[in-house]
KESE-248651 format. One record per residue (C-alpha): residue number from 1; residue in one letter; chain; x, y, z. Coordinates in steps of 0.001 Angstrom, whole numbers, plus 500000, padded with zeros to 6 digits. Example, Ala and Ser with C-alpha at 12.3 -4.5 7.8 and 13.67 -1.06 7.14 Angstrom:
BEGIN
@resi:1, resn:a, chain:A, X:512300, Y:495500, Z:507800;
@resi:2, resn:s, chain:A, X:513670, Y:498940, Z:507140;
//
This chain:
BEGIN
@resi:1, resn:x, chain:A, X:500000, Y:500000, Z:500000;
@resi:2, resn:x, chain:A, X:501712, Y:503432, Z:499177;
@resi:3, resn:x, chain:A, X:500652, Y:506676, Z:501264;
@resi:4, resn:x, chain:A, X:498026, Y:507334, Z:498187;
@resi:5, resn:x, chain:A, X:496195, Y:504931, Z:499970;
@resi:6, resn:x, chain:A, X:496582, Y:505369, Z:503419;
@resi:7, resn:x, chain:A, X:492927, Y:506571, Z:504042;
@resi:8, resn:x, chain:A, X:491232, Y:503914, Z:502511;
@resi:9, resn:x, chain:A, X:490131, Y:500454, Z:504886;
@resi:10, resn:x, chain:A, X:491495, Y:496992, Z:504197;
@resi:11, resn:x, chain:A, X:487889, Y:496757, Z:502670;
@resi:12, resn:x, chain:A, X:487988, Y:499617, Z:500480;
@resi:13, resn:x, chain:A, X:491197, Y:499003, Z:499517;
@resi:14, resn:x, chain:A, X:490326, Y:495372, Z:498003;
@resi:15, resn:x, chain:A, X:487212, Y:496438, Z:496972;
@resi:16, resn:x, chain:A, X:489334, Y:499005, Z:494608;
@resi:17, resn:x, chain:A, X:491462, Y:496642, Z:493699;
@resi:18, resn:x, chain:A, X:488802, Y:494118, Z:492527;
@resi:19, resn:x, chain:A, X:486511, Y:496917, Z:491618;
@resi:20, resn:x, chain:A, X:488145, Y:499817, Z:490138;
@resi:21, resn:x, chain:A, X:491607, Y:497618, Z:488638;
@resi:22, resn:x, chain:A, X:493828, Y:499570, Z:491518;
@resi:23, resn:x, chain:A, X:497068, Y:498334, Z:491771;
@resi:24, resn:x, chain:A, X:499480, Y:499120, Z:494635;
@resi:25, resn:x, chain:A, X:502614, Y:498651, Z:492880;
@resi:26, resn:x, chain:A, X:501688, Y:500460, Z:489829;
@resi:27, resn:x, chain:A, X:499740, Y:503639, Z:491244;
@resi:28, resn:x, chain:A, X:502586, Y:505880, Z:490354;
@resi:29, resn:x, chain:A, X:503350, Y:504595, Z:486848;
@resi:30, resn:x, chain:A, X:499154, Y:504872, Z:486347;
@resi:31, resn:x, chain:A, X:498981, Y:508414, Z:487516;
@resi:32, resn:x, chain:A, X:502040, Y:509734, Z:485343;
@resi:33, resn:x, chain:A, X:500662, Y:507996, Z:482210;
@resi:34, resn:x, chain:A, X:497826, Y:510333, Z:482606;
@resi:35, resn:x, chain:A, X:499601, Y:513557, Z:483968;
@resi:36, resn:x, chain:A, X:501460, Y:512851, Z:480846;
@resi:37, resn:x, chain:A, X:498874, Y:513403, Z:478204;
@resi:38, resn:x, chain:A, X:498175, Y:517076, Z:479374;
@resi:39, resn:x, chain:A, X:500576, Y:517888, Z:476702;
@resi:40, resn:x, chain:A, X:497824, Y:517253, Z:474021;
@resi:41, resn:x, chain:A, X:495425, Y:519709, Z:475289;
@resi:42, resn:x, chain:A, X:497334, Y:523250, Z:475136;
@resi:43, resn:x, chain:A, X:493647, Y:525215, Z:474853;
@resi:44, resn:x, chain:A, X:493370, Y:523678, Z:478380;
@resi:45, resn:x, chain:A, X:494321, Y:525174, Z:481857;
@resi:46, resn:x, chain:A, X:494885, Y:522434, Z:483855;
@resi:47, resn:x, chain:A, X:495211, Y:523853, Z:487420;
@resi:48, resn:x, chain:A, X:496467, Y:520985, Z:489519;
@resi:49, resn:x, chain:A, X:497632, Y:517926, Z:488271;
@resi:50, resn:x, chain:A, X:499593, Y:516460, Z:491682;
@resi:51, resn:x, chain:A, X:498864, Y:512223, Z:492317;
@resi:52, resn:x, chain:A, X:496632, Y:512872, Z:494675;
@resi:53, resn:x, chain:A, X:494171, Y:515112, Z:492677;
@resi:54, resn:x, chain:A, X:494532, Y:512799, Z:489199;
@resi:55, resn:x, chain:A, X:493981, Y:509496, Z:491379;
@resi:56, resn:x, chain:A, X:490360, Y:510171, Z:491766;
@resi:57, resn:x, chain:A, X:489787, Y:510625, Z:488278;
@resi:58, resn:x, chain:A, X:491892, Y:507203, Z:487454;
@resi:59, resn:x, chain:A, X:489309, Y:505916, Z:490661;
@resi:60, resn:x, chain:A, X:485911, Y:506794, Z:488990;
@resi:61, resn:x, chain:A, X:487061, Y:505781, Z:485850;
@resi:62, resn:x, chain:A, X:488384, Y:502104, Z:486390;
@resi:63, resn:x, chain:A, X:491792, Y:503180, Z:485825;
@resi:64, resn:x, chain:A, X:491618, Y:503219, Z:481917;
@resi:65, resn:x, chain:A, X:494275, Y:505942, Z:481691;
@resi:66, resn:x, chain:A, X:492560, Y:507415, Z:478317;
@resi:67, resn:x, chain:A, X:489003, Y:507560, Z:479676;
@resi:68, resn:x, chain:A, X:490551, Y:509386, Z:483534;
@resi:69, resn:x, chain:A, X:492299, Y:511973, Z:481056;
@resi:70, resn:x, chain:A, X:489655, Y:512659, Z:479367;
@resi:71, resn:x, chain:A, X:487496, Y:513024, Z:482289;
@resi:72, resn:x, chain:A, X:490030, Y:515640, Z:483754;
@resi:73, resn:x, chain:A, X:490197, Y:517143, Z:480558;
@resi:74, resn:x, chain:A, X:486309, Y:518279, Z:480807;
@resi:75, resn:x, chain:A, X:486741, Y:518879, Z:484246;
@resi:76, resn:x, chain:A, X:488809, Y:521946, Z:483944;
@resi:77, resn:x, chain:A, X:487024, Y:522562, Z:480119;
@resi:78, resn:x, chain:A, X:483782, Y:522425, Z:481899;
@resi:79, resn:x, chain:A, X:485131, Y:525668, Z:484221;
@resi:80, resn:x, chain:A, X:486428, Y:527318, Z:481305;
@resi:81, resn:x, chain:A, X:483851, Y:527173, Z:479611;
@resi:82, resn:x, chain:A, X:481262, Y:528658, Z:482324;
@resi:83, resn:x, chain:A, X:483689, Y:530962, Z:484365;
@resi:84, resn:x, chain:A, X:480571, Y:532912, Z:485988;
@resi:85, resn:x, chain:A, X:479718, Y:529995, Z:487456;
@resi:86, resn:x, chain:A, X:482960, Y:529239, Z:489547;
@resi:87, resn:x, chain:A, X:483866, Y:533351, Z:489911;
@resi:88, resn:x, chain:A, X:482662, Y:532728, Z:494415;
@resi:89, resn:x, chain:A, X:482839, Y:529351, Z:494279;
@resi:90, resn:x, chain:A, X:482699, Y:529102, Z:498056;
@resi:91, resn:x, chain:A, X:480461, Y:527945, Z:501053;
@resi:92, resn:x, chain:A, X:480123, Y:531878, Z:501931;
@resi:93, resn:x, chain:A, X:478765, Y:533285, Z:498350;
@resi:94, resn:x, chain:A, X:475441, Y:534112, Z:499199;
@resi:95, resn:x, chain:A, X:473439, Y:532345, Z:496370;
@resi:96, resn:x, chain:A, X:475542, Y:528846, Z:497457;
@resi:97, resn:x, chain:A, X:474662, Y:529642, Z:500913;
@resi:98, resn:x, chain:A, X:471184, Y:529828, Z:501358;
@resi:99, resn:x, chain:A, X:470906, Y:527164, Z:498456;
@resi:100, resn:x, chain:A, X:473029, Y:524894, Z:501117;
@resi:101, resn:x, chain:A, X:470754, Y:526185, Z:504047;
@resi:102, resn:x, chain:A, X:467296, Y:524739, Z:502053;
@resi:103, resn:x, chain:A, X:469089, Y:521304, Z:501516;
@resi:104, resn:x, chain:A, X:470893, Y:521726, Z:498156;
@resi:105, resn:x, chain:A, X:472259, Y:518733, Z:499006;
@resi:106, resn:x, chain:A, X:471721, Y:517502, Z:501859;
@resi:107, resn:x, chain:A, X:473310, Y:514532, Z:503173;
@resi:108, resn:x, chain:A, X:472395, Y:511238, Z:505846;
@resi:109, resn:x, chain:A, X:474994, Y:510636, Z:508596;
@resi:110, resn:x, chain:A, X:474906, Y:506716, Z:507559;
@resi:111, resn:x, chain:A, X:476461, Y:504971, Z:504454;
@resi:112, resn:x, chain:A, X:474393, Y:502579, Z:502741;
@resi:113, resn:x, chain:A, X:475388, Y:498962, Z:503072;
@resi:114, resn:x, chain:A, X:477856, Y:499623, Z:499946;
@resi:115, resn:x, chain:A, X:479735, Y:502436, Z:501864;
@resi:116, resn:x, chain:A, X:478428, Y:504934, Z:499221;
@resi:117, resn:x, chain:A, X:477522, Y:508497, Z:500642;
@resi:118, resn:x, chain:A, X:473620, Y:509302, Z:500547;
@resi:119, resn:x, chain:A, X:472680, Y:512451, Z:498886;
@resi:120, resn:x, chain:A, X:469481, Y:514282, Z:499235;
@resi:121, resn:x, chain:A, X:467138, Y:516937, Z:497505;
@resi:122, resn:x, chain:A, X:464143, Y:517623, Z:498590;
@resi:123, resn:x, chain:A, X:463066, Y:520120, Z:495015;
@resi:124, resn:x, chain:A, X:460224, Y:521852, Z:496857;
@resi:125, resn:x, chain:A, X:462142, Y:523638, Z:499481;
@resi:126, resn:x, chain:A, X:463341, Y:525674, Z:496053;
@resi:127, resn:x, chain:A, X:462916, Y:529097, Z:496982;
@resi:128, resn:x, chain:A, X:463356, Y:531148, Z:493699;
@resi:129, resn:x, chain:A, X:463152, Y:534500, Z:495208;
@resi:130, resn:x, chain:A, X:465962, Y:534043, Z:496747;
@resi:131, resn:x, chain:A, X:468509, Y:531999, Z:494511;
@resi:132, resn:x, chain:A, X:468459, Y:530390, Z:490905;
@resi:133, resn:x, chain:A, X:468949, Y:526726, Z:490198;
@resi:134, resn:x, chain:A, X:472539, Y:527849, Z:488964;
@resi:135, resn:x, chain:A, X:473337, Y:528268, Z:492371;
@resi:136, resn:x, chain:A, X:471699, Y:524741, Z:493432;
@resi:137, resn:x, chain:A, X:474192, Y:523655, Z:490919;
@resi:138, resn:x, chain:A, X:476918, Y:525251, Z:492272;
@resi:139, resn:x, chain:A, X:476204, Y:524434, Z:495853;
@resi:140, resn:x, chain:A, X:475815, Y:520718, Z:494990;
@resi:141, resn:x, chain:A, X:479147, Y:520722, Z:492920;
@resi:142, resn:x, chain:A, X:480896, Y:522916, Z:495641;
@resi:143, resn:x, chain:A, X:479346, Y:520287, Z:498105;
@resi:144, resn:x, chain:A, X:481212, Y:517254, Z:496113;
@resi:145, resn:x, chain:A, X:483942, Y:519009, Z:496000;
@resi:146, resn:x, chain:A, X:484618, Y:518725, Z:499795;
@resi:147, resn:x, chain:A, X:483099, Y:515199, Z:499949;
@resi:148, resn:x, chain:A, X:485281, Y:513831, Z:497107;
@resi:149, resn:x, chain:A, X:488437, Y:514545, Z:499186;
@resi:150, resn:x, chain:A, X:487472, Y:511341, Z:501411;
@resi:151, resn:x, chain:A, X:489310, Y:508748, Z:499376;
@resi:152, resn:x, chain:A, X:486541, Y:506167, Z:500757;
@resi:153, resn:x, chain:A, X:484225, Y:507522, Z:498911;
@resi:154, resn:x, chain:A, X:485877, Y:508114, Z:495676;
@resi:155, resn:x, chain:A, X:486211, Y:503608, Z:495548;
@resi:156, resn:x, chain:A, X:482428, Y:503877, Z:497006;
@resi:157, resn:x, chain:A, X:480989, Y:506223, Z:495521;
@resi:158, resn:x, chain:A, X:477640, Y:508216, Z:495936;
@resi:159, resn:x, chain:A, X:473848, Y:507664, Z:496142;
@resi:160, resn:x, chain:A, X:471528, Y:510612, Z:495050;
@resi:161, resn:x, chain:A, X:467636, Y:510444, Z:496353;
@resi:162, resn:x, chain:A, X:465589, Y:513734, Z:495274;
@resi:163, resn:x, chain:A, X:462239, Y:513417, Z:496584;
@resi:164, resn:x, chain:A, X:459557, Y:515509, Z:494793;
@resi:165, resn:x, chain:A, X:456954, Y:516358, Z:496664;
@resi:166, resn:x, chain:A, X:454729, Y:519464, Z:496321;
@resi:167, resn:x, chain:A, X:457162, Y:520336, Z:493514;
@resi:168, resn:x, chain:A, X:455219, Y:522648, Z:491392;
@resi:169, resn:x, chain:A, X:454304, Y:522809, Z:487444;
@resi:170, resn:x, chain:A, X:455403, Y:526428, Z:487892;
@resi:171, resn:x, chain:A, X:458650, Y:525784, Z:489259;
@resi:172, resn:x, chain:A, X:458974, Y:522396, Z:487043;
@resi:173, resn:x, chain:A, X:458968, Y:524801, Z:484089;
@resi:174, resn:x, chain:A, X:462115, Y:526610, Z:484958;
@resi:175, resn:x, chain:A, X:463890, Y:523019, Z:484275;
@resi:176, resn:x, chain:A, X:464980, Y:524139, Z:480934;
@resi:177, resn:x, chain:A, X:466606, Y:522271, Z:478680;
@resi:178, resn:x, chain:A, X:469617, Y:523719, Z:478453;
@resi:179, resn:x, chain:A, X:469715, Y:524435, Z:482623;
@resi:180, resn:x, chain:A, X:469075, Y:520245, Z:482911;
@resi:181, resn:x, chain:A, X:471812, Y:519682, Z:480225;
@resi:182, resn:x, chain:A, X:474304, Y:522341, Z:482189;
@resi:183, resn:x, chain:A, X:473760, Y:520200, Z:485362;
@resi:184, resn:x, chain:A, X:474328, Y:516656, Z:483475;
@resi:185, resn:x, chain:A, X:477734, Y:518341, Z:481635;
@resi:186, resn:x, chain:A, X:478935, Y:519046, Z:485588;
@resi:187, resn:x, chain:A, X:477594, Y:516336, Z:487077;
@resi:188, resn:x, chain:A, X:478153, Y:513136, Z:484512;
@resi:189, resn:x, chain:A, X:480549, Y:514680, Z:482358;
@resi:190, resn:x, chain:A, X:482705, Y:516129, Z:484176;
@resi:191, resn:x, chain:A, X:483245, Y:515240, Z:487650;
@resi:192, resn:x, chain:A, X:485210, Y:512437, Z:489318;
@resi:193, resn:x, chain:A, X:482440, Y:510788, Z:491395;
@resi:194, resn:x, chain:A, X:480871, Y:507791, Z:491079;
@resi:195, resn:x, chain:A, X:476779, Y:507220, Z:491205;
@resi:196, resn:x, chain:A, X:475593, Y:504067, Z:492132;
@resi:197, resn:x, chain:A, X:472088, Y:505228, Z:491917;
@resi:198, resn:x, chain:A, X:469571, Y:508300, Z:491602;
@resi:199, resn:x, chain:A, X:466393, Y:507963, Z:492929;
@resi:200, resn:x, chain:A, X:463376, Y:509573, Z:492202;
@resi:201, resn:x, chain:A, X:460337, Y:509634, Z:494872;
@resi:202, resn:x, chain:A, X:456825, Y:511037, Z:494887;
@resi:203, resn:x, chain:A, X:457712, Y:512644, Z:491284;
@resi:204, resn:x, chain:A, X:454831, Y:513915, Z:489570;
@resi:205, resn:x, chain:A, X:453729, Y:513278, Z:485911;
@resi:206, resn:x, chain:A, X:455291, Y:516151, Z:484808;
@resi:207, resn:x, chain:A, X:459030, Y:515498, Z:485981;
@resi:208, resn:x, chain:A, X:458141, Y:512393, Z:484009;
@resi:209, resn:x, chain:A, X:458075, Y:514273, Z:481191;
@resi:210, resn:x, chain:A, X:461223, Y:516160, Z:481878;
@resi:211, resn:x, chain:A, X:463211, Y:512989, Z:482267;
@resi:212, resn:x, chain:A, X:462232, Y:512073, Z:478657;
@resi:213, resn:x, chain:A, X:463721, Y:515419, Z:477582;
@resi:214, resn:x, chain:A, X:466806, Y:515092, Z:479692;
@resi:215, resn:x, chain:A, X:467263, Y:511260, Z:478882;
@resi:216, resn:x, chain:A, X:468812, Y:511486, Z:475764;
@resi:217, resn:x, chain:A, X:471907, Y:513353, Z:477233;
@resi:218, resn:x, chain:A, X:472340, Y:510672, Z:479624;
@resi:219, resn:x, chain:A, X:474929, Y:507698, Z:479179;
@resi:220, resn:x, chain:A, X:473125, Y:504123, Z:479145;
@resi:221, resn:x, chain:A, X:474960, Y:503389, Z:482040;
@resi:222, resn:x, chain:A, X:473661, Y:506579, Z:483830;
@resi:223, resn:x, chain:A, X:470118, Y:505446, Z:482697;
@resi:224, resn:x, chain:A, X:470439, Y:502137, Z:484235;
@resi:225, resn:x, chain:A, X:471329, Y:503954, Z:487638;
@resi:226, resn:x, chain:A, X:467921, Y:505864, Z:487939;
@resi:227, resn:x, chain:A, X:464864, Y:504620, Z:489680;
@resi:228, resn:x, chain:A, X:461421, Y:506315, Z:489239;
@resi:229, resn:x, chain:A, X:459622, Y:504785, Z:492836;
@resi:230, resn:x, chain:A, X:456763, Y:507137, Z:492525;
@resi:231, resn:x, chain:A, X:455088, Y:506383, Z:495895;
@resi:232, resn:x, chain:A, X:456306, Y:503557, Z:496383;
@resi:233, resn:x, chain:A, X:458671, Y:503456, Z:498767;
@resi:234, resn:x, chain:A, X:459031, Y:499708, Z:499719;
@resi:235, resn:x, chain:A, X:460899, Y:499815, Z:495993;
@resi:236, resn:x, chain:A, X:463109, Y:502573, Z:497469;
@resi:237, resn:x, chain:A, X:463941, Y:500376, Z:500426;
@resi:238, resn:x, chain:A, X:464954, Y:497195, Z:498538;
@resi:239, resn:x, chain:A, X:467739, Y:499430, Z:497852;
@resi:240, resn:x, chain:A, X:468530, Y:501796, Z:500460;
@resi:241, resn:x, chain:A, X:467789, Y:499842, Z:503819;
@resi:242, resn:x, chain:A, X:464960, Y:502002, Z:505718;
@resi:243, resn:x, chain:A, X:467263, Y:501680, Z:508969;
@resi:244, resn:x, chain:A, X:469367, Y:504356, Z:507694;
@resi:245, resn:x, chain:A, X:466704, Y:506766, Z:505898;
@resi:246, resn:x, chain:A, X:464734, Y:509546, Z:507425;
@resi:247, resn:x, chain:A, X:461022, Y:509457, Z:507925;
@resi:248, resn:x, chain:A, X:460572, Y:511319, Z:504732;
@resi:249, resn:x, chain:A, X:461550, Y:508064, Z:502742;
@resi:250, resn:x, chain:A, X:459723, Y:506075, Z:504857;
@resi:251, resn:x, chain:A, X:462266, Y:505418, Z:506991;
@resi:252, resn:x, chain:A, X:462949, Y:504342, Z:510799;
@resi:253, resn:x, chain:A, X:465030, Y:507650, Z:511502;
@resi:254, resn:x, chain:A, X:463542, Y:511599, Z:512353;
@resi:255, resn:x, chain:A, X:462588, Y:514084, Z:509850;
@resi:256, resn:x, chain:A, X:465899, Y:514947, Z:508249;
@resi:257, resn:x, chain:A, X:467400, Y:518586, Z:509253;
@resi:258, resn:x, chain:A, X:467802, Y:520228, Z:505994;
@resi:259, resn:x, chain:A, X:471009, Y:522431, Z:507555;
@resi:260, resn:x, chain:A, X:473072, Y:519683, Z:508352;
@resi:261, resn:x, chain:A, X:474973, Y:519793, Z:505663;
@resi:262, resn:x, chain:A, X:475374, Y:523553, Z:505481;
@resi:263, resn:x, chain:A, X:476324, Y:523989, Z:509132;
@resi:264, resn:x, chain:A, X:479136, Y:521337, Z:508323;
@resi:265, resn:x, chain:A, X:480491, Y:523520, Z:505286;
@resi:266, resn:x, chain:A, X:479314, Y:526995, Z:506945;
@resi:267, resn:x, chain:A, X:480414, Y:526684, Z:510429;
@resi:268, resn:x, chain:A, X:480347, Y:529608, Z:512130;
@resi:269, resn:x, chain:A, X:478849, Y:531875, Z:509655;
@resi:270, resn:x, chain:A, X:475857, Y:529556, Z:509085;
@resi:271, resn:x, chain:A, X:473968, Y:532134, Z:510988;
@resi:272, resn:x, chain:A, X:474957, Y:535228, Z:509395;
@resi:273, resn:x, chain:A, X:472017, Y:536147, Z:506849;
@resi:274, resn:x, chain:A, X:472915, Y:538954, Z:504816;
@resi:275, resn:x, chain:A, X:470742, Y:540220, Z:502210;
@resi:276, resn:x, chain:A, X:470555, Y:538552, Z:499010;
@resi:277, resn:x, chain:A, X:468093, Y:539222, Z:496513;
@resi:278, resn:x, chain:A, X:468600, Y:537133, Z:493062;
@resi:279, resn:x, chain:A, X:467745, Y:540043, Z:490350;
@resi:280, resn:x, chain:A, X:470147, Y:542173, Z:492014;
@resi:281, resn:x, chain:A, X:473081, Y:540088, Z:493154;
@resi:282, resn:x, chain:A, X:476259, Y:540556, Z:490909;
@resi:283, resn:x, chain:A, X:479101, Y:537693, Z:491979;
@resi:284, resn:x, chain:A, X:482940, Y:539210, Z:492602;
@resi:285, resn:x, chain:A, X:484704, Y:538399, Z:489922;
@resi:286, resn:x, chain:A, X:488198, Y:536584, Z:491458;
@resi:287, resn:x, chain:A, X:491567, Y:536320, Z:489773;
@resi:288, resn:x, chain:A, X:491886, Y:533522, Z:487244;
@resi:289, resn:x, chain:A, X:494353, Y:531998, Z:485686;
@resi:290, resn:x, chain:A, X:495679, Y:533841, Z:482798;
@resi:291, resn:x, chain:A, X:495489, Y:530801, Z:480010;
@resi:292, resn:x, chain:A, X:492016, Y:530586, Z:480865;
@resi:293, resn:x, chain:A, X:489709, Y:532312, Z:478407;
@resi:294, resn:x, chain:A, X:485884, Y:531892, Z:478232;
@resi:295, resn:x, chain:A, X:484002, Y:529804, Z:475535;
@resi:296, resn:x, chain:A, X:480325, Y:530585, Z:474913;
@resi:297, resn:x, chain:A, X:478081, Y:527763, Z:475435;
@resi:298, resn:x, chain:A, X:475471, Y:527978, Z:472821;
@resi:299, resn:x, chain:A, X:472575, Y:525747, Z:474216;
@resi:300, resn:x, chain:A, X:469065, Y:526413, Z:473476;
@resi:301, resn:x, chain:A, X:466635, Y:527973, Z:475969;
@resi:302, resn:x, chain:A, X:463560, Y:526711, Z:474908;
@resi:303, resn:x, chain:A, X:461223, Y:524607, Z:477876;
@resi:304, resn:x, chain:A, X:458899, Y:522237, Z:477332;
@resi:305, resn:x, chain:A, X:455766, Y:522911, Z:476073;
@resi:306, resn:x, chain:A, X:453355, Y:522845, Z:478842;
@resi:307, resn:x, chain:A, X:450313, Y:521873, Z:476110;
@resi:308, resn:x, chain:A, X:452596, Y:518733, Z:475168;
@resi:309, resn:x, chain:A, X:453248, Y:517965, Z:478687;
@resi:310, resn:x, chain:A, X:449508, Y:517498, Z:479469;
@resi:311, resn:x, chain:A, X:448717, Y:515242, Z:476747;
@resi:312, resn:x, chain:A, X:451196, Y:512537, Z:478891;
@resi:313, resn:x, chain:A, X:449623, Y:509850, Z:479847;
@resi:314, resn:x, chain:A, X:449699, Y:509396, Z:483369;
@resi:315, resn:x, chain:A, X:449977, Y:505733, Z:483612;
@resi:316, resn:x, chain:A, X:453282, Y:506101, Z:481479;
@resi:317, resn:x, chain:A, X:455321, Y:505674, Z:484948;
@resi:318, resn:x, chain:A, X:455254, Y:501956, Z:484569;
@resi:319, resn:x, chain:A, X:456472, Y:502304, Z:481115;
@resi:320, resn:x, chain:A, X:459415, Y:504351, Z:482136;
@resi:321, resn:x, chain:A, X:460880, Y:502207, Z:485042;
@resi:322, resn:x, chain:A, X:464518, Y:501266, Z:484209;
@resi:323, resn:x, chain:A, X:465440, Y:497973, Z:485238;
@resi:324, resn:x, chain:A, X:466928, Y:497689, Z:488776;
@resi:325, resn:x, chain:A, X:470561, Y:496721, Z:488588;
@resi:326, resn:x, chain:A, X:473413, Y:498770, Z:490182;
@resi:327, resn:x, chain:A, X:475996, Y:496655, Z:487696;
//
């Protein structure tokens, strides 16, 4: 075992061997194969590129040297290419911050029986006076981020549940498709972590309808990894064991806190509200590096025709169940 791998258990550190192809004695020679191809990708800034930092990309990507480059390559051409995004890319900015205070994520003190971290969003608690769902995306990639540091769970890995109750048709129609195809390029495309599953409960028909739009952008394997439950929990629980879920999934624990997370990020200044209103909130611009420059994104900013989304069947949520397997 080299000191790469000192945080990992004996059980983690099979299960990446067996798993994830992770090899004690070549770590080093895996890790400079990658930090070698950097070299053919001059329009990118890559901003750190120590073992420690391309390991987890190596992790999520079954140490296939080509597939961990290019991974890191969209990592840092994913922040190029949306710079406003990551100009306060910190706990304190105040859209981050009282996205992190509603639950954006939020996250259970147990690990399921696979050692995977459990994410949650509970989409109603979206308060769109106060922040956009740009900031939901930041606070959720600032929050994995932090959590990806724990070398545990880059071998183990994450588990997303997003529960949708009393999420609104109004609010449903600010899921635009290129806002749901911003959030798959971050979250899929371009960061180290690994999903084991994303869970959908009490979703309306209408979020059915939005998966259809966003499914097309995902991978097949991503597909295979999300479960539409509906209201039915006991399918949730055949896969998350209700001993570890809050009463909200049906589970055997209290209501979950929603600041949890954000007083573990915040700290002491999870307290201090200052004023933030969305229309008028301009984010400091901080230094960047000086080979970055901005690309445009051109994605289209159409939504979903709410006439189209009403002719849906209803019953289609038995059609759209993906199979259950976590392979």
């Amino acid at each position: 075992m080299t000191h790469l791998q000192a945080g990992l258990s004996p059980e983690t550190l099979e299960k990446a061997r067996l798993e994830l192809n992770e090899n004690p004695d070549t770590l080093h020679q895996d890790i400079q194969e990658v930090r070698d191809m950097v070299i053919t990708r001059p329009d990118i800034g890559f901003l750190r590129t120590d073992d420690a930092f391309i390991l987890r990309f190596l992790r999520a990507r079954k140490f296939h040297h080509f597939e961990a480059f290019r991974l890191l390559a969209q990592y840092f051409e994913y922040r190029q290419q949306n710079l406003d995004m990551f100009k306060s890319f910190k706990a304190t900015d105040p859209g981050i911050k009282q996205a992190l205070k509603d639950g954006f994520p939020g996250g259970l003190a147990n690990l399921d029986h696979y050692g995977r971290k459990i994410l949650v969003l509970f989409a109603a608690n979206w308060d769109q006076s106060r922040y956009t769902l740009v900031d939901i995306l930041r606070a959720i990639l600032l929050s994995l981020e932090a959590m990806i540091e724990d070398p545990e769970l880059q071998v183990n890995g994450f588990v997303l549940i997003i529960d949708w109750s009393n999420f609104t048709f109004k609010q449903a129609s600010k899921l635009t498709p290129s806002m749901l195809r911003l959030a798959i390029e971050g979250l899929q495309d371009s960061f180290p972590a690994r999903f084991g599953g994303i869970h959908f409960v009490n979703q309306p028909w209408y979020i059915h309808a939005l998966y259809t739009v966003i499914r097309p952008f995902l991978k097949e394997k991503t597909r295979k990894r999300i479960f539409l439950h509906g209201n039915n929990l006991n399918s949730l629980h055949q896969l998350i064991h209700p001993e570890i879920l809050p009463s909200e999934f049906g589970g055997m624990l209290p209501p979950y806190d929603m600041g949890t997370w954000a007083r573990t990020l915040l700290d002491h200044e999870y307290d201090d509200d200052s004023e933030y209103n969305v229309d008028s909130y301009t984010m400091p611009m901080k230094e960047v590096e000086k080979e970055l420059s901005p690309k445009s994104m051109k994605r289209s900013q159409s939504v979903v025709d709410p006439t189209v989304l009403k002719r849906m069947d209803k019953n289609e949520e038995e059609n759209m169940q993906p199979l259950l397997s976590l392979d």
